[in-house]
C-alpha positions in Angstrom: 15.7 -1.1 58.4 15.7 2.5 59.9 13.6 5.3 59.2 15.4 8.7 59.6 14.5 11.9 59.5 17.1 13.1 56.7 19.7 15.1 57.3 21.5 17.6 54.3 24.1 15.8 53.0 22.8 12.5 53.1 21.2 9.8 51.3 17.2 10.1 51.8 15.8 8.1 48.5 16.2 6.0 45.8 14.2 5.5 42.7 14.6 3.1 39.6 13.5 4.2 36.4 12.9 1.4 34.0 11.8 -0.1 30.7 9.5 -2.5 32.3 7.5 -1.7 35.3 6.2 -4.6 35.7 9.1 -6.8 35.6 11.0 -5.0 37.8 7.4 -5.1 40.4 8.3 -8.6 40.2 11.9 -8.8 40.6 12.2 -6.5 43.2 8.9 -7.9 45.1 10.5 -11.7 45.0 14.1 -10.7 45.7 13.5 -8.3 49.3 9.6 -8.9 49.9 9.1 -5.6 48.9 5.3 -4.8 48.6 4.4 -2.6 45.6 1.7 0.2 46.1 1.1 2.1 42.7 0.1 5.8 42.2 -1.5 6.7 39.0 0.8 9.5 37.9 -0.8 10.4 34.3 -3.2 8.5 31.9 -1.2 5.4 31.0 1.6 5.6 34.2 1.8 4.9 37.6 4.4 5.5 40.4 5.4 2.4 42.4 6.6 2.8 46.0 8.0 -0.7 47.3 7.1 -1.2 51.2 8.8 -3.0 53.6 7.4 -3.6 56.8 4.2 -1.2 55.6 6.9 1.5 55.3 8.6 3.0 52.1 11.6 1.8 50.5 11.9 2.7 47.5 10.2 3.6 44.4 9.8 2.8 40.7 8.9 4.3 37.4 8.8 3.8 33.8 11.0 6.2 31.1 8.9 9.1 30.1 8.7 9.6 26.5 11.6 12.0 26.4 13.8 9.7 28.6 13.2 6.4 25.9 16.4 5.3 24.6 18.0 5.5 28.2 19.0 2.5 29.8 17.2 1.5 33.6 19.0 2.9 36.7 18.8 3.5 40.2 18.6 7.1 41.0 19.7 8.6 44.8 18.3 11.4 46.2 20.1 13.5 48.6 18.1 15.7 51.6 19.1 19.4 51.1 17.5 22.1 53.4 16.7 24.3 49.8 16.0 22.8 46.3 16.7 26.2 45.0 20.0 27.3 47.2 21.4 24.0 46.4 21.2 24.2 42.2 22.2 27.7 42.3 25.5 26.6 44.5 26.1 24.0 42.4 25.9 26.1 39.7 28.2 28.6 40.9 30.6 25.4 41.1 29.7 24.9 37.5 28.2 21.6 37.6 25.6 21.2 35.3 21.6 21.5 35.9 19.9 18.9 34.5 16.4 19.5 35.8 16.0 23.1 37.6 14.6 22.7 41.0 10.5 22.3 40.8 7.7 20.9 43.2 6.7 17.2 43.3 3.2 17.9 44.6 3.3 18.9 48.2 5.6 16.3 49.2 9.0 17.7 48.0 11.1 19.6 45.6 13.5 18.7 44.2 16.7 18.9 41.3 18.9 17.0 38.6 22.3 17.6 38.6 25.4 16.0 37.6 28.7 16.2 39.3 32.4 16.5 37.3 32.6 13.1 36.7 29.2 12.9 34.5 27.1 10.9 37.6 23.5 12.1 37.6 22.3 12.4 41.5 18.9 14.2 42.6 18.8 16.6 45.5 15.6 16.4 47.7 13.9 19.0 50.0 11.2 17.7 52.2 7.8 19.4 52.4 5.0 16.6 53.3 7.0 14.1 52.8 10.0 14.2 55.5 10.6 10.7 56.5 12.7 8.5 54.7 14.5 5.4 54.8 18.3 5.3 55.5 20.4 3.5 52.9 
């Protein structure tokens, strides 16, 4: 599998958020090999990023409170050169902003929005973390 540097416009991440963490830790583990590495991300959650080969592959969650009722999916992430530039084009496009652009830490930051056919995509600029796998 190769690892890119992403460029704008293209594919850089994908995510699942889920209903069961766990499950899907197994699942995914059995199915590619994946090897799951957990980050605590609050006092009951953690944030799984699958490795392959000891690199990153892709990651896993579990529905925050506000997100329960949703059903799991696989979220993409696409490399931008500015969070910010990107949500205001696309709202000048009217397309709607589901998340405003904000900081994940020091590795990224990143945005929700939705295109005109109602498909939710995230948009992702790099800080620490600029190396990604290619899809």
């Amino acid at each position: 599998m190769p690892h890119i540097t992403p460029k704008p416009g293209s594919f850089c991440w994908i995510e699942l958020t889920t209903t069961d963490q766990a499950a899907a830790k197994n699942f995914y583990s059995s199915l590619f090999g994946w090897k799951p590495d957990d980050s605590p991300m609050g006092p009951d959650s953690y944030y799984t990023i699958f490795k392959l080969d000891g690199r990153d592959a892709a990651a896993a969650c579990t529905f925050q409170k506000e997100q329960q009722g949703m059903p799991p999916y696989w979220g993409i992430y696409m490399a931008v050169e500015s969070a910010d530039a990107s949500a205001d084009k696309a709202k000048t496009v009217r397309r709607k902003i589901c998340a405003p652009p904000f900081d994940v830490m020091d590795y990224g930051r990143m945005a929700v929005i939705q295109d005109p056919t109602g498909a939710t995509f995230c948009i992702w600029q790099p800080m620490k973390n600029t190396e990604s796998v290619s899809p």
